[in-house]
MITIBA-365315 format. One record per atom (N, C-alpha, C): residue number from 1; chain; atom name; z, y, x. Coordinates in steps of 0.1 Angstrom, whole numbers. Last residue first. Example, Ala and Ser with C-alpha at 12.3 -4.5 7.8 and 13.67 -1.06 7.14 Angstrom:
2
pt i=2 ch=A at=N w=71 v=-22 u=128
pt i=2 ch=A at=CA w=71 v=-11 u=137
pt i=2 ch=A at=C w=79 v=0 u=129
pt i=1 ch=A at=N w=78 v=-57 u=132
pt i=1 ch=A at=CA w=78 v=-45 u=123
pt i=1 ch=A at=C w=78 v=-33 u=132
END
This chain:
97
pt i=97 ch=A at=N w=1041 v=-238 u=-637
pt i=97 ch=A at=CA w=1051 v=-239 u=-631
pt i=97 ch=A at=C w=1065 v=-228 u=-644
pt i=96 ch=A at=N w=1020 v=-224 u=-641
pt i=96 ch=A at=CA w=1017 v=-238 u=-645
pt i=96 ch=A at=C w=1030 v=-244 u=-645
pt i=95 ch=A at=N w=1017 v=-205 u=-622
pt i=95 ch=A at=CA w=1016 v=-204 u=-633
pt i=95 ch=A at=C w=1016 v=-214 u=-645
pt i=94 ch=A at=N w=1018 v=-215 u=-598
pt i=94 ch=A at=CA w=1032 v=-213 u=-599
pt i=94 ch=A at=C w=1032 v=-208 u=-614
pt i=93 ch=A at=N w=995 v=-229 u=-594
pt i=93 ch=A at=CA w=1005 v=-241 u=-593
pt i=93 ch=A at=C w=1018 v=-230 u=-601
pt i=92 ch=A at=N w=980 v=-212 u=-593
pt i=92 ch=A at=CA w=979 v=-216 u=-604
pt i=92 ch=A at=C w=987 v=-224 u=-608
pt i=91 ch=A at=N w=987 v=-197 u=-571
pt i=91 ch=A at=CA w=990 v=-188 u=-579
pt i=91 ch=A at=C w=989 v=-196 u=-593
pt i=90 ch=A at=N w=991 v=-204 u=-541
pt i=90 ch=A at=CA w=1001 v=-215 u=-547
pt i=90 ch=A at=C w=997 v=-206 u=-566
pt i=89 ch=A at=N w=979 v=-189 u=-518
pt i=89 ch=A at=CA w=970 v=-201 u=-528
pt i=89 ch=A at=C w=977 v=-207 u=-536
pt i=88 ch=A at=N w=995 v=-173 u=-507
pt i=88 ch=A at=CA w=997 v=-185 u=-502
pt i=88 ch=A at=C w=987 v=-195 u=-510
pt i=87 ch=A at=N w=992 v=-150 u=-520
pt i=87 ch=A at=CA w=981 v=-151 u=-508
pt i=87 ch=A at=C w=984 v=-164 u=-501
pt i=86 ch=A at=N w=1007 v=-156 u=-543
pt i=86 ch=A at=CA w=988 v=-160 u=-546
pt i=86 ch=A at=C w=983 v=-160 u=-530
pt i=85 ch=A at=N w=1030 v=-160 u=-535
pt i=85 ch=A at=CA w=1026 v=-166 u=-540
pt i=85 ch=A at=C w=1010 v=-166 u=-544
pt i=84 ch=A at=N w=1029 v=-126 u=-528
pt i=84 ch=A at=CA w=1030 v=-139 u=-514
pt i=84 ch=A at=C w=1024 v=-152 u=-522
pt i=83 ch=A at=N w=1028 v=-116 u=-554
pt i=83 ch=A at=CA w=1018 v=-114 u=-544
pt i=83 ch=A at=C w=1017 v=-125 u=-531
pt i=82 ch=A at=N w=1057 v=-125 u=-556
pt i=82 ch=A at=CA w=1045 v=-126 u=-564
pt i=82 ch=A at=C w=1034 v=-125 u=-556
pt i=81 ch=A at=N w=1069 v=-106 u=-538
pt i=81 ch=A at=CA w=1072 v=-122 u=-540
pt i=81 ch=A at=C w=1058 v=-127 u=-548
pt i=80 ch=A at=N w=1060 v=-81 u=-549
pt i=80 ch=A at=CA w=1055 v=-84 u=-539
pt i=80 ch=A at=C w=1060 v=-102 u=-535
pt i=79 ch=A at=N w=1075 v=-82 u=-577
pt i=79 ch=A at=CA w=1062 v=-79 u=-571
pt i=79 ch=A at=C w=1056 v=-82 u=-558
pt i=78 ch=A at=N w=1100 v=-81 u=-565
pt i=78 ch=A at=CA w=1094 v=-93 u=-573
pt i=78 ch=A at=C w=1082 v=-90 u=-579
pt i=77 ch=A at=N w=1102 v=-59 u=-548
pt i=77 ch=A at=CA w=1105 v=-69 u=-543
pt i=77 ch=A at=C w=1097 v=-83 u=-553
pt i=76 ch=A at=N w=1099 v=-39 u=-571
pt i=76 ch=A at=CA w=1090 v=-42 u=-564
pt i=76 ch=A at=C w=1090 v=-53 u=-555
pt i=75 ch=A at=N w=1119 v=-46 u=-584
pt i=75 ch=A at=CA w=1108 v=-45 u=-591
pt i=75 ch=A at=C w=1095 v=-50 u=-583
pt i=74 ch=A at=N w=1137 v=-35 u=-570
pt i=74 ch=A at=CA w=1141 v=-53 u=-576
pt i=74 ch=A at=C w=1126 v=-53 u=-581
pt i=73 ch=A at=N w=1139 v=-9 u=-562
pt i=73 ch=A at=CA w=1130 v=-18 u=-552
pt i=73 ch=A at=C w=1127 v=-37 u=-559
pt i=72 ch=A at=N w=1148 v=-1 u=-585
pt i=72 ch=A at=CA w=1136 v=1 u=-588
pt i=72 ch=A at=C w=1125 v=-7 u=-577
pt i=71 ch=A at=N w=1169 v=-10 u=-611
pt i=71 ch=A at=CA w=1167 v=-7 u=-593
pt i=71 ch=A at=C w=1150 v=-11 u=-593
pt i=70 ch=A at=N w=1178 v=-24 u=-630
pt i=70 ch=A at=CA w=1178 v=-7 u=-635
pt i=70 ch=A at=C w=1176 v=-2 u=-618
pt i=69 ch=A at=N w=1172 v=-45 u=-641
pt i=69 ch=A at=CA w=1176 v=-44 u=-632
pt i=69 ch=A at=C w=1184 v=-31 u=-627
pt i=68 ch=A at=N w=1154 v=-44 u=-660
pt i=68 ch=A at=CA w=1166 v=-52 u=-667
pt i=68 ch=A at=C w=1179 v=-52 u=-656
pt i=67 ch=A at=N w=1131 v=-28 u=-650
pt i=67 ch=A at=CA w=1140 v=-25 u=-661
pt i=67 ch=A at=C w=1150 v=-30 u=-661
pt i=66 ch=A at=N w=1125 v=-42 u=-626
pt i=66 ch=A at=CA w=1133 v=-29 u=-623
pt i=66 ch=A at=C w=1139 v=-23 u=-638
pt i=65 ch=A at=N w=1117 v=-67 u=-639
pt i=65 ch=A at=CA w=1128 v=-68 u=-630
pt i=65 ch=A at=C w=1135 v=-53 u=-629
pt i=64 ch=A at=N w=1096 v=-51 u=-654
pt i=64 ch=A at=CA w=1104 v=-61 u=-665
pt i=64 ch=A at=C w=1120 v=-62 u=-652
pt i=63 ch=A at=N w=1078 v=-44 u=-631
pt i=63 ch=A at=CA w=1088 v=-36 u=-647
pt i=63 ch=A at=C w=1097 v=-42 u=-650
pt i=62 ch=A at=N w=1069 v=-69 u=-623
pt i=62 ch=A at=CA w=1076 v=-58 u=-617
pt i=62 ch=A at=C w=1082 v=-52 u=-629
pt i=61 ch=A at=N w=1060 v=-85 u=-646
pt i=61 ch=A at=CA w=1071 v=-91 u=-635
pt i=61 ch=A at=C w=1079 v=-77 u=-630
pt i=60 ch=A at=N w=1036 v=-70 u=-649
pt i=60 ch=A at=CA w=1044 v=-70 u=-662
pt i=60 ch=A at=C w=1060 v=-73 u=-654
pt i=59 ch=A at=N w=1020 v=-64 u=-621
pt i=59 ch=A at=CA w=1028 v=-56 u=-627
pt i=59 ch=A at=C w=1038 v=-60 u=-643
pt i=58 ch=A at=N w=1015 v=-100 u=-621
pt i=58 ch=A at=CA w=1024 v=-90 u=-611
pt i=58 ch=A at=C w=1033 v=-76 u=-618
pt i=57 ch=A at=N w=999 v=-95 u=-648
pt i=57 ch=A at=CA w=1014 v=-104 u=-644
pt i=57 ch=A at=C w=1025 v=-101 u=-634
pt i=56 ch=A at=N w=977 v=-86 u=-639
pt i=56 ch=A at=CA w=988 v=-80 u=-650
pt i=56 ch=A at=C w=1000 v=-82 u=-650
pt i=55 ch=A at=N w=970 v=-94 u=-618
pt i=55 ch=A at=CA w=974 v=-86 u=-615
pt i=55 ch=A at=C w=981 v=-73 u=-626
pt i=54 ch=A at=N w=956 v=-118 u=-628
pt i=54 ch=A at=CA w=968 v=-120 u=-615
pt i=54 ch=A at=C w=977 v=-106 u=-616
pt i=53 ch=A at=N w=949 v=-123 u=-661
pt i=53 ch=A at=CA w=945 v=-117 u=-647
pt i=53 ch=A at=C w=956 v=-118 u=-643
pt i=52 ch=A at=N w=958 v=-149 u=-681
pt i=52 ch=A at=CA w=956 v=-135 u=-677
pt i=52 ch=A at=C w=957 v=-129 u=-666
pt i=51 ch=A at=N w=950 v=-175 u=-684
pt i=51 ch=A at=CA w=941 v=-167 u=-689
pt i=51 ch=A at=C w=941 v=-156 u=-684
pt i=50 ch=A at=N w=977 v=-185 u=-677
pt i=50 ch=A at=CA w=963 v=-190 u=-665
pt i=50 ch=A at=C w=954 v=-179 u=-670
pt i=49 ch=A at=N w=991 v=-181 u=-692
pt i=49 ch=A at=CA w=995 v=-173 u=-684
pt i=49 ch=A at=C w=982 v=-175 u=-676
pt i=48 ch=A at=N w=979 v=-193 u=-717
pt i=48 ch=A at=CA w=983 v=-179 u=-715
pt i=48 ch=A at=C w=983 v=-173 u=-700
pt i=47 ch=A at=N w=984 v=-223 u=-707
pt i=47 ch=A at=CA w=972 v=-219 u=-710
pt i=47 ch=A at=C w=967 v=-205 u=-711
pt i=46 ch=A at=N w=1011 v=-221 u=-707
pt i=46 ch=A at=CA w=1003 v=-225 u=-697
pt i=46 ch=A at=C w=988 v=-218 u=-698
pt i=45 ch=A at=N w=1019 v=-215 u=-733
pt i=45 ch=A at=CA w=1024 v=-206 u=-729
pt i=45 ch=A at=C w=1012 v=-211 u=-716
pt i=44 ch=A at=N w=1007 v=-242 u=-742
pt i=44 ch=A at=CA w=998 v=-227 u=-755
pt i=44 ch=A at=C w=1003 v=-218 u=-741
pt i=43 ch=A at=N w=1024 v=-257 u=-733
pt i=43 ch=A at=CA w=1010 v=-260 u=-729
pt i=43 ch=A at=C w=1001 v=-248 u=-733
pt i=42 ch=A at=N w=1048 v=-253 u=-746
pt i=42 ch=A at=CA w=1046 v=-251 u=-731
pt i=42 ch=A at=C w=1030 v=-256 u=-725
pt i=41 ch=A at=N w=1039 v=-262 u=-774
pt i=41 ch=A at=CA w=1046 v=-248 u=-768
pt i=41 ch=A at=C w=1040 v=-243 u=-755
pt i=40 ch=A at=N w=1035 v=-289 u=-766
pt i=40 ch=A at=CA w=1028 v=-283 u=-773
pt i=40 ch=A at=C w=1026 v=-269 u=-770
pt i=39 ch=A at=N w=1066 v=-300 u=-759
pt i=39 ch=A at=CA w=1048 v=-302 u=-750
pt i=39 ch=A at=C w=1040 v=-290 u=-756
pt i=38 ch=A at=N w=1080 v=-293 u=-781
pt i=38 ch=A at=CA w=1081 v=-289 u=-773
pt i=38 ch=A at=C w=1067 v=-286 u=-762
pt i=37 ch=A at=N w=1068 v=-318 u=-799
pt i=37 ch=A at=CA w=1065 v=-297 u=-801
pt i=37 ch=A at=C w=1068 v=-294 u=-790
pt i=36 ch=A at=N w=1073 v=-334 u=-784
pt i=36 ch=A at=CA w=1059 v=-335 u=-786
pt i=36 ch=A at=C w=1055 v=-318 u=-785
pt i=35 ch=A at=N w=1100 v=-338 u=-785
pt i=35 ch=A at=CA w=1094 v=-334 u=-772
pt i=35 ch=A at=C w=1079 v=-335 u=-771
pt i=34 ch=A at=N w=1104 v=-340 u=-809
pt i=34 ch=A at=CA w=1107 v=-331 u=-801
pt i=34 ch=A at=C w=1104 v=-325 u=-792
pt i=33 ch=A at=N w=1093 v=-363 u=-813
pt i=33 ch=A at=CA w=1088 v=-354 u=-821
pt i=33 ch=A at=C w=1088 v=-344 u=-818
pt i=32 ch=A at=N w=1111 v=-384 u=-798
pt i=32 ch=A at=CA w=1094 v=-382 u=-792
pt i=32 ch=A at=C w=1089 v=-366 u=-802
pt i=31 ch=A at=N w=1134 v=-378 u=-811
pt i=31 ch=A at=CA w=1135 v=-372 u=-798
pt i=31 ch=A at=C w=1119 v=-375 u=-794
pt i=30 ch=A at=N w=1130 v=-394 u=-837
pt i=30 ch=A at=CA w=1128 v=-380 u=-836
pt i=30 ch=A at=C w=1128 v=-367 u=-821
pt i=29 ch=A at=N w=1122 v=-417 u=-824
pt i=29 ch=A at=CA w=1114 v=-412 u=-833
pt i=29 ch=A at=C w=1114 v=-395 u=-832
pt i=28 ch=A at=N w=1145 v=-425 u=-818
pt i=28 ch=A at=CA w=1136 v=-423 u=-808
pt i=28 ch=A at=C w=1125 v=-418 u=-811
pt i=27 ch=A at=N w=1170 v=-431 u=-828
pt i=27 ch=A at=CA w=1166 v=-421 u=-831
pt i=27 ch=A at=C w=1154 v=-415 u=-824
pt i=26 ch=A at=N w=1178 v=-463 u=-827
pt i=26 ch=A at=CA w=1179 v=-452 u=-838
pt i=26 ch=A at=C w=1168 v=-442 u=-835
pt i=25 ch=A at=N w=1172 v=-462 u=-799
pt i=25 ch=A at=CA w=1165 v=-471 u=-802
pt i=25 ch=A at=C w=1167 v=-468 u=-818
pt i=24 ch=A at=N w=1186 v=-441 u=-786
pt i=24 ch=A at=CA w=1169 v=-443 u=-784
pt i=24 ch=A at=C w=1166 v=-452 u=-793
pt i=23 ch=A at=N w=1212 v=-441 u=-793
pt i=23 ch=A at=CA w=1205 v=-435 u=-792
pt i=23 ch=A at=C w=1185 v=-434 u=-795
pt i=22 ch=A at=N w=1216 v=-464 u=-783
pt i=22 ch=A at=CA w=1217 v=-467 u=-793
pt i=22 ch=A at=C w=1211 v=-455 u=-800
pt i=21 ch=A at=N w=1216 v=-457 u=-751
pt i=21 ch=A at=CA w=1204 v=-469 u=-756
pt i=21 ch=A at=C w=1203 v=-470 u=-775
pt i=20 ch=A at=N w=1234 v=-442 u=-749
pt i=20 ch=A at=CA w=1221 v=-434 u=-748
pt i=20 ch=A at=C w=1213 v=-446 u=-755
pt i=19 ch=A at=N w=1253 v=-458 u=-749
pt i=19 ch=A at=CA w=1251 v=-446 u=-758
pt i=19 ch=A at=C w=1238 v=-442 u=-761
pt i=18 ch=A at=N w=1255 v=-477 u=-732
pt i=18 ch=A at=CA w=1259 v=-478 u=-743
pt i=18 ch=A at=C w=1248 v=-467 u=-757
pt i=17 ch=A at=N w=1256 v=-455 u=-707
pt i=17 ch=A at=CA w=1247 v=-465 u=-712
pt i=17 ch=A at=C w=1239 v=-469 u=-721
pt i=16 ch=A at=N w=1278 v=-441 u=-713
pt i=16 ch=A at=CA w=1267 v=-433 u=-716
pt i=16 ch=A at=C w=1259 v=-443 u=-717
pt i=15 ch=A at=N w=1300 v=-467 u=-708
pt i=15 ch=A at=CA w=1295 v=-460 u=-724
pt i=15 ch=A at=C w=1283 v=-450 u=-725
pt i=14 ch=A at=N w=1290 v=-474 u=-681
pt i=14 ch=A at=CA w=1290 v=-482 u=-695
pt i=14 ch=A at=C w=1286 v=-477 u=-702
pt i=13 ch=A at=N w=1303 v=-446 u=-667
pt i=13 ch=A at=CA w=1285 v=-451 u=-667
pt i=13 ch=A at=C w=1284 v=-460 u=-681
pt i=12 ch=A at=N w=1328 v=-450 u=-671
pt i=12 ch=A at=CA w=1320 v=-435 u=-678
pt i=12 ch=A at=C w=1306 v=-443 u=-679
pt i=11 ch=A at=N w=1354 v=-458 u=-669
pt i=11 ch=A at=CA w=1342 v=-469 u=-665
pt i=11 ch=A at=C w=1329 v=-459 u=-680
pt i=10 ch=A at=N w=1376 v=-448 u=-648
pt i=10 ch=A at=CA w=1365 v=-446 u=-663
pt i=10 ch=A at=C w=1356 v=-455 u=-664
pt i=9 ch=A at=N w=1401 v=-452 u=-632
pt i=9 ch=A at=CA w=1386 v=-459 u=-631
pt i=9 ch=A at=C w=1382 v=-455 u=-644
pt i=8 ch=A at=N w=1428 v=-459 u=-626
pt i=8 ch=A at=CA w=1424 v=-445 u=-630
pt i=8 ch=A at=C w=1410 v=-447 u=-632
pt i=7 ch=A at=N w=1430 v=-487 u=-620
pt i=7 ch=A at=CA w=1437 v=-487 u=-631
pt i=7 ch=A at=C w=1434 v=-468 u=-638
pt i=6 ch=A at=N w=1422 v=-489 u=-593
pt i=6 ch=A at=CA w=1413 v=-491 u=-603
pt i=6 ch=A at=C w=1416 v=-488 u=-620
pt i=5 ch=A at=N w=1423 v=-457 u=-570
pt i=5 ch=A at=CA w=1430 v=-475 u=-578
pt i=5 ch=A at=C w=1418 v=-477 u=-590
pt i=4 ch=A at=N w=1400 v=-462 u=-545
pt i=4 ch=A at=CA w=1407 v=-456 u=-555
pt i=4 ch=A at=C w=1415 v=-462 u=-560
pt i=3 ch=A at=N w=1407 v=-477 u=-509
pt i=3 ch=A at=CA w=1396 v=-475 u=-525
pt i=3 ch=A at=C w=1408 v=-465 u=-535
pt i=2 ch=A at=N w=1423 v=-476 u=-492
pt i=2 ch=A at=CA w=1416 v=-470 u=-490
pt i=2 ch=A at=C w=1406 v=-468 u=-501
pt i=1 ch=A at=N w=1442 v=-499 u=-499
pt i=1 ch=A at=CA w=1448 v=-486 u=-499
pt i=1 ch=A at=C w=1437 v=-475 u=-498
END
């Protein structure tokens, strides 16, 4: 009385199982290709953001918040969040990130 019934039971896990494996083993080709470009992308953007000074980024971050924000402390709050992040030493971790 205390378990569910079994007769309402999906038995959901099986088929994604099912699924995913026929999945991968057809199409695994194209989901490595995917996630090759993908890699790729996010390594060019990595390699960008590490390039450019600390303190363009801060200000590009601030603007961009108080623009899309239309509040001018949102700007500076995520400027200054920013700032905590490098005086914590986390600045390459969080560009990389």
């Amino acid at each position: 009385m205390l378990e569910f019934p079994e007769f309402l039971q999906v038995p959901l896990a099986g088929w994604v199982d099912a699924a995913m494996g026929w999945l991968l083993a057809n199409l695994g080709g194209i989901f490595d290709a995917i996630g090759h470009a993908i890699l790729f992308i996010l390594l060019y953007i990595e390699r960008f953001l590490l390039w450019l000074p600390w303190i363009v980024i801060i200000v590009l971050v601030g603007v961009v918040a108080w623009r899309v924000m239309r509040l001018w402390w949102a700007g500076l709050v995520m400027a200054a969040l920013l700032v905590l992040i490098g005086s914590f030493g986390y600045w390459d971790l969080a560009m990389m990130t």
